[in-house]
N, C-alpha and C positions, 0 to 999 in steps of 0.2 A: 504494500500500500504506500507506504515512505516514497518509494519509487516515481509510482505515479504523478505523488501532490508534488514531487522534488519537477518533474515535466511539464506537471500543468502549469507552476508556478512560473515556468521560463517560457512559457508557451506567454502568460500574461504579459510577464514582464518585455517580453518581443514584442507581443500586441501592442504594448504599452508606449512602447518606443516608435512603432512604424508610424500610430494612427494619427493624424491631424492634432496640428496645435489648435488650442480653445481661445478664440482668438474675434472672432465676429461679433460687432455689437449688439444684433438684433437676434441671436441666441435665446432661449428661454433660459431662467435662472438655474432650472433641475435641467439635466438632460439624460437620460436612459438610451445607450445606442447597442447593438445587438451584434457584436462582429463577428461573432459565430456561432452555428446551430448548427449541430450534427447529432447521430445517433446517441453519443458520447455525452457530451457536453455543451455547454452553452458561455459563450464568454463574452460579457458584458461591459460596456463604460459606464463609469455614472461622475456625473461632474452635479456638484454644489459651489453654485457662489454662497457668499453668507446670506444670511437668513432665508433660503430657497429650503423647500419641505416637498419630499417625496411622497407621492398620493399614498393611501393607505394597501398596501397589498401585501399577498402573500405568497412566500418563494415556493415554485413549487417542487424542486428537486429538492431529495433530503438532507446533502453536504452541499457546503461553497469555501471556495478558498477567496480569498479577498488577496489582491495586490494594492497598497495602497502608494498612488503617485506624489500625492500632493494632500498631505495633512489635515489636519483643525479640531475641532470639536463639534461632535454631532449629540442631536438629543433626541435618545429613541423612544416612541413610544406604542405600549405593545397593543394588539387587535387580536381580533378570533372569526374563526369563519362562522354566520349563524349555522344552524340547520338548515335552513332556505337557500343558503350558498352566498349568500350577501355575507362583506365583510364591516364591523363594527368596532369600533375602539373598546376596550375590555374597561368596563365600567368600573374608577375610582381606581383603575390601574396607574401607575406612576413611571412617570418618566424618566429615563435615566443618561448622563452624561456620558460620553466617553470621549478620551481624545487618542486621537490615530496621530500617526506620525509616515510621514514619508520612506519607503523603503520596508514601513513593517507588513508582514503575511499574516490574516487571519484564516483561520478554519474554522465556521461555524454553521451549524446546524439550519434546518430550515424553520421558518415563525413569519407569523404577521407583523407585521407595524408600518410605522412609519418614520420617516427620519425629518429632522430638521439642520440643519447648517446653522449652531446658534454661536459659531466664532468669527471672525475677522478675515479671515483666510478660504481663499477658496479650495475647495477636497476635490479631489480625481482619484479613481478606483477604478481597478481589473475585477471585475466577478466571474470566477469557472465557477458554473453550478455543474456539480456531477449529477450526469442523470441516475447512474446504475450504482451510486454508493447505496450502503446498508445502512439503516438509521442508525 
């Protein structure tokens, strides 16, 4: 397994480096771009300027590795899927802080939420979501 997340992580970090600088004025604040989808995997950008908030969704493969390009602090907050399939903020659930830093790798599971950009700095991120990890 080591293996794998050690490929996928250079597979990002390459993604990371080829794809377009963030650079156009007329951009949306969040931006989600999809650079790869295969049987395998799915390898994502996601750009936060500050104070831009990611809709409320949820991941649907069970693992993701996170590349992070460009830092800050984000503040997550967690959701659930009804019964109905509609998704809702988990009531009196609380929000929590984190800060990323440039160059660090997370692995983290699949959840609902939503994120906000509540630092100064704008964040850029590689997301591989594995499709065929084991929860």
């Amino acid at each position: 397994m080591k293996y794998w997340v050690g490929k996928i992580v250079f597979m990002a970090v390459l993604v990371a480096a080829l794809s377009p600088a963030w650079a156009a004025p007329d951009e949306p604040v969040f931006r989600r771009v999809v650079l790869m989808d295969n049987e395998d995997v799915q390898v994502v950008e996601i750009r936060y300027e500050p104070g831009s908030v990611s809709p409320l969704h949820t991941h649907e493969f069970p693992r993701r590795a996170i590349y992070v390009e460009s830092g800050g602090t984000l503040e997550i907050t967690p959701g659930r899927v009804r019964d109905d399939g509609t998704l809702e903020l988990v009531p009196g659930g609380e929000a929590k802080r984190i800060d990323i830093t440039a160059g660090q790798v997370l692995w983290i599971p699949a959840q609902t939420h939503t994120l906000r950009n509540v630092g100064k700095t704008f964040i850029r991120a590689i997301e591989v979501e594995i499709k065929n990890a084991t929860p």
